[in-house]
C-alpha positions as CSV (number, residue, x, y, z in Angstrom):
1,X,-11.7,16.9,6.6
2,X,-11.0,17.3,3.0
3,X,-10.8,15.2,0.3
4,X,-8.3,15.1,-2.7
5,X,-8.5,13.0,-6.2
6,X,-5.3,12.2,-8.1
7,X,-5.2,10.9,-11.7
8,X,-3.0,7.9,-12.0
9,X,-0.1,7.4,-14.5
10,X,-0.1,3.9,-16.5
11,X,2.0,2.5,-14.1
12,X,-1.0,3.0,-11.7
13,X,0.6,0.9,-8.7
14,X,4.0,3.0,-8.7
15,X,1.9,6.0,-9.1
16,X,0.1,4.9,-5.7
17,X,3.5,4.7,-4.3
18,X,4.9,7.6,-4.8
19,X,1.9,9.4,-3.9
20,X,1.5,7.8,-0.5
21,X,5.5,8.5,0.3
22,X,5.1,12.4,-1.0
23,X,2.2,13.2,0.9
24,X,3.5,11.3,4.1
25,X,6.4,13.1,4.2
26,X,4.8,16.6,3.5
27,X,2.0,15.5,6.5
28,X,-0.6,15.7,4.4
29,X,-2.3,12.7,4.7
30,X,-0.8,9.3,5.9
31,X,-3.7,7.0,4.4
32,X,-5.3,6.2,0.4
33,X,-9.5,6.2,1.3
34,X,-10.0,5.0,-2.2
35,X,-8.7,3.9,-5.1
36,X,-9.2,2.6,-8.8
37,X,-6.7,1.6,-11.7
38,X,-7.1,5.2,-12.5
39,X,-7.1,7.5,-9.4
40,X,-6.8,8.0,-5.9
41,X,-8.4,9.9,-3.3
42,X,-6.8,10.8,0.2
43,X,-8.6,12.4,2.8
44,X,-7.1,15.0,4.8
45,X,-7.4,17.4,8.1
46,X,-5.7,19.9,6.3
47,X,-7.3,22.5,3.6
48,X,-5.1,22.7,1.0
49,X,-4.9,25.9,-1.2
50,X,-4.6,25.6,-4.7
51,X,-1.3,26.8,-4.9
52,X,-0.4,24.4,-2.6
53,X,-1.6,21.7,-4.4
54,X,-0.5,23.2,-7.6
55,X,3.1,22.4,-5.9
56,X,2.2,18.8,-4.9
57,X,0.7,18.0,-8.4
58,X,4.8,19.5,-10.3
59,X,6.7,17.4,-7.3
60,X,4.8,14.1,-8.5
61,X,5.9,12.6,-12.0
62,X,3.2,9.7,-11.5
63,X,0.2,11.4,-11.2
64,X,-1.3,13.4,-14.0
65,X,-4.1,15.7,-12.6
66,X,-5.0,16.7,-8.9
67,X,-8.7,18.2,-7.6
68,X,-10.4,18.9,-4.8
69,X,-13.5,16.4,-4.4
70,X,-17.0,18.6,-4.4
71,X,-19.7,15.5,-4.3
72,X,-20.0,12.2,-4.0
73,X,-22.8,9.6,-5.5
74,X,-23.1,6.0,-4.8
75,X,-21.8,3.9,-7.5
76,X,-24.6,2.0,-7.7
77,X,-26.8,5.2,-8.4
78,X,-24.6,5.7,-11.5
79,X,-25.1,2.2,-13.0
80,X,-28.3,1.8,-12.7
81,X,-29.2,5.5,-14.7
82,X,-26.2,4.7,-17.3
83,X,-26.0,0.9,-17.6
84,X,-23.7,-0.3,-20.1
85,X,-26.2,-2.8,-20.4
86,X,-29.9,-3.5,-19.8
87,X,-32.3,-0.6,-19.2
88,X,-31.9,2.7,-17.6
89,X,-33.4,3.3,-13.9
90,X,-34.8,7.2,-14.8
91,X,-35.3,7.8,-11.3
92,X,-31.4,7.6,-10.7
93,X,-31.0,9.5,-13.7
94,X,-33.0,12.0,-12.4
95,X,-31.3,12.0,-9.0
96,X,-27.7,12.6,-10.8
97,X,-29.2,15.3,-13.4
98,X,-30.1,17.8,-10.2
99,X,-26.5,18.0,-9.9
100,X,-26.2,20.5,-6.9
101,X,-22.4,20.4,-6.9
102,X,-22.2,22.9,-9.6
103,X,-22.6,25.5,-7.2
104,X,-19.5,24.7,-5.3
105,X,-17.6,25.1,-8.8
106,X,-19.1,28.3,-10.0
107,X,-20.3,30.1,-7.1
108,X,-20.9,33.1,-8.9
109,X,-21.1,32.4,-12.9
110,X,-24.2,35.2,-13.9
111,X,-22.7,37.2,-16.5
112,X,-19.6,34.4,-17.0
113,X,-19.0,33.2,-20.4
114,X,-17.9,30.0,-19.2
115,X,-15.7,26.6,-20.8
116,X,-15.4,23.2,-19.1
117,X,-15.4,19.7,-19.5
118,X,-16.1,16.3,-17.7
119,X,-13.5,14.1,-17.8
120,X,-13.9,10.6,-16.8
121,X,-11.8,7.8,-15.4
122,X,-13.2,4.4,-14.9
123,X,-12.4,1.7,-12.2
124,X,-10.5,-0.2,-14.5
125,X,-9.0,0.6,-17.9
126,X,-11.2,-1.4,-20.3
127,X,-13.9,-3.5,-18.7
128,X,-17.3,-0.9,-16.8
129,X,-20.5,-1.6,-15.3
130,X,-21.3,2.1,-16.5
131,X,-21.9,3.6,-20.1
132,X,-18.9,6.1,-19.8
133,X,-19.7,7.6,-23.0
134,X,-23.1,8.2,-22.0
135,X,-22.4,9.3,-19.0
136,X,-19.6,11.9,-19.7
137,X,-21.8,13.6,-22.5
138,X,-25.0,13.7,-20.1
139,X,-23.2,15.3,-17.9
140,X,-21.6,18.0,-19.6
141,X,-25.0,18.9,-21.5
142,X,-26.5,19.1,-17.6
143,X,-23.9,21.5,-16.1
144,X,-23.8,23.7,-19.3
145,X,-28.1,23.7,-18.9
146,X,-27.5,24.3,-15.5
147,X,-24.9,26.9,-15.5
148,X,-27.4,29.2,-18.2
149,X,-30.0,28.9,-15.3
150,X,-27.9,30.3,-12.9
151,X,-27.1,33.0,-15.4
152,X,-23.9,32.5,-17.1
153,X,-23.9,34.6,-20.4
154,X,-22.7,31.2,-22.2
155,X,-21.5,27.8,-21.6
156,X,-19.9,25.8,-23.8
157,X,-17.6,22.0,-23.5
158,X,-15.2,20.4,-24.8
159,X,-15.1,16.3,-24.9
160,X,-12.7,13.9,-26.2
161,X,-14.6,10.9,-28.0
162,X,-11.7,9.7,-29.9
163,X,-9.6,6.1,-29.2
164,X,-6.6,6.6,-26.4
165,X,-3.3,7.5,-28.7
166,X,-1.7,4.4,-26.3
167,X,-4.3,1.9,-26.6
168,X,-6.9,2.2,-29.9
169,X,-8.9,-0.5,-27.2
170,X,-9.6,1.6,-24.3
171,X,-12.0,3.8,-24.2
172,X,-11.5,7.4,-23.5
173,X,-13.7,9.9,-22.4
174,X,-11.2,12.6,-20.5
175,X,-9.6,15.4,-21.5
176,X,-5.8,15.5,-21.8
177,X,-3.6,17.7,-20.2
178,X,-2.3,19.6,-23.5
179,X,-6.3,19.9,-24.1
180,X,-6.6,21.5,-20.5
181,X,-4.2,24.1,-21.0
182,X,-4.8,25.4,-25.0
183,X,-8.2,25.8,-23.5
184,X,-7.3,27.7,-20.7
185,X,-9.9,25.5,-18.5
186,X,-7.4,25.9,-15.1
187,X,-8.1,29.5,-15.5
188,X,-11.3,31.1,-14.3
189,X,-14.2,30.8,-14.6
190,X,-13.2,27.8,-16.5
191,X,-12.8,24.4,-15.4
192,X,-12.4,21.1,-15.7
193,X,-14.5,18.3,-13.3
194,X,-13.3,15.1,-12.6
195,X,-15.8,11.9,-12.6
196,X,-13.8,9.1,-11.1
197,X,-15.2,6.3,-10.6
198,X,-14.6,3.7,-7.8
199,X,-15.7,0.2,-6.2
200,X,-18.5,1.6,-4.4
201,X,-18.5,5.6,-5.5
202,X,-18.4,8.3,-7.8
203,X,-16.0,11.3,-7.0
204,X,-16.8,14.2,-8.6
205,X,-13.4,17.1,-8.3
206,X,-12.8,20.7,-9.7
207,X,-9.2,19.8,-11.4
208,X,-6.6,22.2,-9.7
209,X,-3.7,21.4,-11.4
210,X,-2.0,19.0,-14.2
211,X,1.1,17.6,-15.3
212,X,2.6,20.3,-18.0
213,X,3.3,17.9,-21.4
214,X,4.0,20.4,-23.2
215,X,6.8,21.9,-21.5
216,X,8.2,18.7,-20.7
217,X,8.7,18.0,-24.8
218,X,9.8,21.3,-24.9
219,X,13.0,20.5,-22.2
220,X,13.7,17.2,-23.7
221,X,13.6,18.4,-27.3
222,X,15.2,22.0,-26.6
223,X,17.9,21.3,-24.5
224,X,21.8,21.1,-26.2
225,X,22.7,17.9,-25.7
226,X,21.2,14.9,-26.3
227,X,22.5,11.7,-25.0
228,X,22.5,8.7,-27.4
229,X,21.9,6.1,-25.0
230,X,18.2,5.7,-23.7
231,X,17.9,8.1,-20.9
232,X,15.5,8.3,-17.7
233,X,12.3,9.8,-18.6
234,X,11.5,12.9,-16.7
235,X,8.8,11.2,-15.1
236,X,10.6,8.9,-13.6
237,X,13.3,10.8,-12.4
238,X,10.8,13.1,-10.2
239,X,8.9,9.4,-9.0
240,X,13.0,8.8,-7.8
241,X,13.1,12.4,-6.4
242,X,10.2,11.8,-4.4
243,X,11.0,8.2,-3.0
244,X,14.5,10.2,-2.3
245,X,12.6,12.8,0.2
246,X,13.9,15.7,-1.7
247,X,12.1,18.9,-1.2
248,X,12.9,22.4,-2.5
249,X,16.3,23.8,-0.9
250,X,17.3,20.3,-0.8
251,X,20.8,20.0,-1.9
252,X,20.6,16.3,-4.1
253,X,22.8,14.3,-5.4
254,X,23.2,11.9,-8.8
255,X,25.6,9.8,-8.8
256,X,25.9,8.2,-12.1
257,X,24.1,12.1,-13.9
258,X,24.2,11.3,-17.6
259,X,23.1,13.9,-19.4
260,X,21.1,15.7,-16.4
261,X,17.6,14.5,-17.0
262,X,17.1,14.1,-13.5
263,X,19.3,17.1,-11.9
264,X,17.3,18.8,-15.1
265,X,13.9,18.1,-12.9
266,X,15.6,18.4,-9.6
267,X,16.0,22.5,-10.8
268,X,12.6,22.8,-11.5
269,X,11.8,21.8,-8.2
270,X,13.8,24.3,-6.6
271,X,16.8,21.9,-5.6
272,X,20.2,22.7,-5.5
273,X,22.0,19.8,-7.6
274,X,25.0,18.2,-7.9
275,X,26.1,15.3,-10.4
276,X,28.9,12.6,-11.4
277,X,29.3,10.7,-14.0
278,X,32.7,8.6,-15.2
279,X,31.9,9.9,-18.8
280,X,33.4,13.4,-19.7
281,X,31.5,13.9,-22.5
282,X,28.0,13.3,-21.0
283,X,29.3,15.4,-17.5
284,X,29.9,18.1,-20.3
285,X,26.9,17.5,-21.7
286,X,24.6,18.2,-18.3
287,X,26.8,21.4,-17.2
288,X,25.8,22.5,-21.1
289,X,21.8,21.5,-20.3
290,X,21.9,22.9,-16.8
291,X,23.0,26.2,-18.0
292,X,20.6,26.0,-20.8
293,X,17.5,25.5,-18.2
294,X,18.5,28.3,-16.1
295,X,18.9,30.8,-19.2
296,X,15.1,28.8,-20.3
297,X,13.7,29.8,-16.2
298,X,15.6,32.8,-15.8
299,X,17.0,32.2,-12.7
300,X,20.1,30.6,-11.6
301,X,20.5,27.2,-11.2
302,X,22.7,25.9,-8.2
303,X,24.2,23.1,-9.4
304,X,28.2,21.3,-9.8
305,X,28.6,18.9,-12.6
306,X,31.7,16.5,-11.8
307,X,33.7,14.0,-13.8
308,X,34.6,10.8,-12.2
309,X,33.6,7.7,-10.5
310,X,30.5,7.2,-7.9
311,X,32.3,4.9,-5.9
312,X,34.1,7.9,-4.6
313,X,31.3,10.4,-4.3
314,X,32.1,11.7,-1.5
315,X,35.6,12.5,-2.0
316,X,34.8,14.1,-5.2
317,X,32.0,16.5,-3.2
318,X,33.7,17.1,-0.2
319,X,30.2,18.3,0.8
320,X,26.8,16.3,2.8
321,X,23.3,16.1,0.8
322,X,19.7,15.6,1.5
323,X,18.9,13.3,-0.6
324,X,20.2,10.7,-3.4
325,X,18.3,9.8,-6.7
326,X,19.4,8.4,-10.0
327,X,19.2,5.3,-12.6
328,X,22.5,3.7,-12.0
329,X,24.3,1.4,-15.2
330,X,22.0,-0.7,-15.6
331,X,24.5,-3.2,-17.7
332,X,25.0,-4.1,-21.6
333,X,22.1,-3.2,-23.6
334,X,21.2,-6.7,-25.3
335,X,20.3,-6.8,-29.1
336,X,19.4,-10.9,-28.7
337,X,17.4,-12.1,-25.3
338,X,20.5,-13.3,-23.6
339,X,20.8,-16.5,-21.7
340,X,20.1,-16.8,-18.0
341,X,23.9,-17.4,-17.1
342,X,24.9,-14.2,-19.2
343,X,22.2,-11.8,-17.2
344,X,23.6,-13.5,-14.2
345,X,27.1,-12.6,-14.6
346,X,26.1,-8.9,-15.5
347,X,23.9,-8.9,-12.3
348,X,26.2,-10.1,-10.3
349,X,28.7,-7.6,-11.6
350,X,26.5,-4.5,-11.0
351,X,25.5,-5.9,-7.9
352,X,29.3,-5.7,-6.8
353,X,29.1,-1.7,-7.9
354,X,26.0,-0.8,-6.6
355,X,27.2,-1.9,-3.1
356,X,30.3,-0.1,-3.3
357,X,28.3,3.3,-4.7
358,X,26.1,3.1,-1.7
359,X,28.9,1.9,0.3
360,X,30.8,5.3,-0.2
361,X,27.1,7.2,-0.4
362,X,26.8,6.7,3.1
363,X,29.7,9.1,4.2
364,X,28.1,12.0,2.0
365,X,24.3,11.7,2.7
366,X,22.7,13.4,6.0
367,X,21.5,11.1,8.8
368,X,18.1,10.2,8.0
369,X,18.2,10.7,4.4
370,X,16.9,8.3,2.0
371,X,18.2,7.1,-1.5
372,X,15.7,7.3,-4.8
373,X,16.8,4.6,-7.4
374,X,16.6,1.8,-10.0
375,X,17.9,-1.7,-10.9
376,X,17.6,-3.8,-13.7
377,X,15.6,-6.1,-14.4
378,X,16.4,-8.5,-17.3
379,X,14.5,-10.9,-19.5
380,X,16.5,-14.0,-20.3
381,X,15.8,-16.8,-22.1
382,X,14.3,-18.6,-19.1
383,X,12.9,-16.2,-16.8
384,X,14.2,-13.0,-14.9
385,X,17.4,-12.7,-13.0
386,X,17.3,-9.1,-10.7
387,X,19.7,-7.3,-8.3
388,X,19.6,-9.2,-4.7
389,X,18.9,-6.2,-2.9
390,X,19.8,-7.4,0.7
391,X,22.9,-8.6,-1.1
392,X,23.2,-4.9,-2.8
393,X,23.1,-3.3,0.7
394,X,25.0,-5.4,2.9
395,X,27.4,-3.5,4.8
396,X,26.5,-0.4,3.5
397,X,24.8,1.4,6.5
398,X,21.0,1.7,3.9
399,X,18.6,-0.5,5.1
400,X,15.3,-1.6,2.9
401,X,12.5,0.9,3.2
402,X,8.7,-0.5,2.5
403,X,6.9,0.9,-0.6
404,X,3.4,0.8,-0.4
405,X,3.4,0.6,3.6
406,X,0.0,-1.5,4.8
407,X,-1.0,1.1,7.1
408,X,-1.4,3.5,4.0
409,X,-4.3,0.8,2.8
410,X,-6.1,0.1,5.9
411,X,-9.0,2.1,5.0
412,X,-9.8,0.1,2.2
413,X,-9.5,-3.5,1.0
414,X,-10.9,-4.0,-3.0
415,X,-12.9,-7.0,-3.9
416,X,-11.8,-6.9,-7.2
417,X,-8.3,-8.9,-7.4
418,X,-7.8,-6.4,-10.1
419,X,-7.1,-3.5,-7.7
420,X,-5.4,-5.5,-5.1
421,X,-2.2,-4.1,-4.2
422,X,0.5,-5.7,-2.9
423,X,1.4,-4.1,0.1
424,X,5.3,-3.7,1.9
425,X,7.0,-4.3,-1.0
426,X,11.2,-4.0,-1.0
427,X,10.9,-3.2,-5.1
428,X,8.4,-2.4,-7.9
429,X,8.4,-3.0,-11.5
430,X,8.6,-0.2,-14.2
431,X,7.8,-2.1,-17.0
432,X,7.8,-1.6,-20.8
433,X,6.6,-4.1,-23.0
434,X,9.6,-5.4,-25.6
435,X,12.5,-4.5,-23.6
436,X,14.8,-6.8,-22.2
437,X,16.3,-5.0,-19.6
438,X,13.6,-3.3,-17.5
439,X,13.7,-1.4,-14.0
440,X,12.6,-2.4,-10.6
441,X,12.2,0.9,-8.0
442,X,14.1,0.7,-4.7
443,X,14.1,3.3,-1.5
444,X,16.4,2.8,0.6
445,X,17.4,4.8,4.1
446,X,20.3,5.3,6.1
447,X,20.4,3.8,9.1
């Protein structure tokens, strides 16, 4: 058995989500062993290569960093030799400084000019038992000692002591991704270890792969056109991918396409993609950055860009798919928190369409394939009024299928309400602060 640690997104319970659907369905592992606010870590009877988990870590868009765990410590051992308060137990710091795990990171680094860094992620956000600071500079200054015994002609670190660019409050003491790659610490004998800590343990992980920032601005920036409406975030549109069961070779569909954000990240998955949207201009608009991304990959992209209305998908494809993903309308954008009557009316409007869409889907999709996709969520004046989704599915052949399945959590159960997570859940929030329409996550199958 082999363990794995994933990096969380913000969103850390959707990020839990999608990770426990993508590796179920690649029969990876069918079970989380642990957990914090900030990562996961899955146990599994398979050995993954890095390439292989290279692959997992570009399929996910809620997970920023995947490694392979190389030790474990009791958490306990950790608070007592970096309290972040009262005094330091030196014979658990003394335990922690032998750190024998380096070997399994750099088995041969005589002779290896070497660059790393420790990054750490706590068990919640904000509030630690454990000095992080502390911690993550002790431990760097031990492997670089450590790695000159063993030979290596240098070793040097990078750390990150500055505030969080999201949150001035939180502290941060890991590397970011954009750091990762300008200093080449993927590649040889560089590296980059994981310290993620848990309820009861400290994982430490040789990082194997993270989520490419960079090239992500560079899409969403570079690409011809540029829908004025608020688009799906590219993240979000591969969570919807994966809830959808697409894999490379898929063929998959997006009903209501926009400007292609999502058939955009389908083609860098490998997926052959096809798209409709009632607006000419945007349809234009994703044939334009479709072409434009496969000029960008050198390769060609397999996609078909049609104008005209997702209640009649199937007519207009004439063609079955794998899978289904996209953001549907999600209804007036509103300038003024509206009143619970007006959200009502809109809801029960888009409820009407998003019954017919998936109505019609049903004739197009292959048997056993799954639907990826979002509803809105709006903030009135008194509360939140929501698609129905039993209502939004009667009839249509989809049923309901459980995020977050129980039997995914059995090995663990958190004493901290904190990190309790709700399990079988029919939706999940995606949740930015100010906005008054937000988005709930659905997967549905056909039945």
């Amino acid at each position: 058995m082999t363990d794995y640690a994933f990096v969380l997104g913000k969103n850390w319970v959707l990020s839990l989500a999608e990770l426990v659907v993508c590796l179920q369905d690649r029969g990876i592992a069918d079970r989380v062993k642990d957990y914090s606010r900030t990562a996961a870590i899955v146990e599994s009877q398979q050995k993954l290569s890095d390439e292989q988990l290279v692959d997992i870590q570009s399929a996910l868009g809620g997970c920023y960093k995947v490694g392979r765990v190389v030790s474990v410590y009791d958490r306990a051992l950790v608070e007592e030799a970096f309290p972040a308060r009262g005094k330091v137990q030196k014979p658990a710091r003394k335990m922690i400084q032998e750190i024998p795990w380096v070997k399994r990171v750099w088995p041969r680094p005589r002779g290896a000019r070497i660059k790393f860094g420790v990054s750490t992620y706590p068990l919640l956000n904000r509030q630690t038992s454990v000095d992080l600071r502390k911690f993550t500079l002790a431990m760097d200054e031990w492997v670089k000692k450590r790695l000159v015994e063993l030979g290596a002609k240098k070793a040097a670190y990078y750390a990150y002591e500055g505030p969080d660019r999201r949150d001035a409050k939180r502290i941060n003491v890991a590397l970011w991704p954009q750091t990762i790659a300008r200093r080449g610490l993927l590649s040889p004998p560089n590296a980059e270890i994981l310290a993620l800590l848990t309820e009861g343990s400290l994982y430490l992980a040789k990082t194997v792969g993270v989520y490419d920032s960079q090239l992500q601005q560079f899409r969403d920036e570079a690409r011809p056109y540029i829908s004025a409406e608020i688009s799906t975030s590219p993240k979000m549109c591969r969570i919807l991918l994966n809830l959808a069961g697409a894999r490379p070779g898929d063929t998959v569909l997006d009903p209501f396409c926009g400007s292609g954000t999502l058939l955009m990240e389908a083609a860098m998955l490998g997926m052959k993609c096809r798209g409709i949207d009632i607006n000419s201009e945007a349809a234009e608009g994703a044939r334009a950055n479709l072409k434009w991304l496969g000029s960008e990959m050198g390769d060609w992209i397999d996609f078909k860009i049609i104008k005209g209305d997702a209640r009649q998908a199937s007519a207009l494809l004439g063609q079955q798919v794998d899978a289904v993903a996209f953001e549907p309308d999600l209804g007036p954008v509103y300038r003024e928190t509206p009143s619970v009557e007006d959200a009502k009316r809109s809801i029960d409007a888009l409820t009407v369409l998003y019954r017919e869409v998936l109505d019609d889907l049903g004739s197009c999709l292959r048997p056993g394939g799954r639907v990826g996709m979002t509803v809105p969520v709006v903030n009135t004046d008194n509360g939140q009024v929501s698609v129905d989704i039993n209502t939004m599915i009667e009839g249509t052949g989809f049923d309901i299928l459980k995020l977050l399945n129980s039997d995914a959590f059995k090995d663990y159960s958190p004493r901290n309400q904190r990190l309790s997570v709700k399990t079988d859940r029919t939706t999940l929030p995606e949740r930015k602060r100010g906005q008054i329409v937000q988005r709930a996550v659905v997967m549905l199958g056909r039945i």
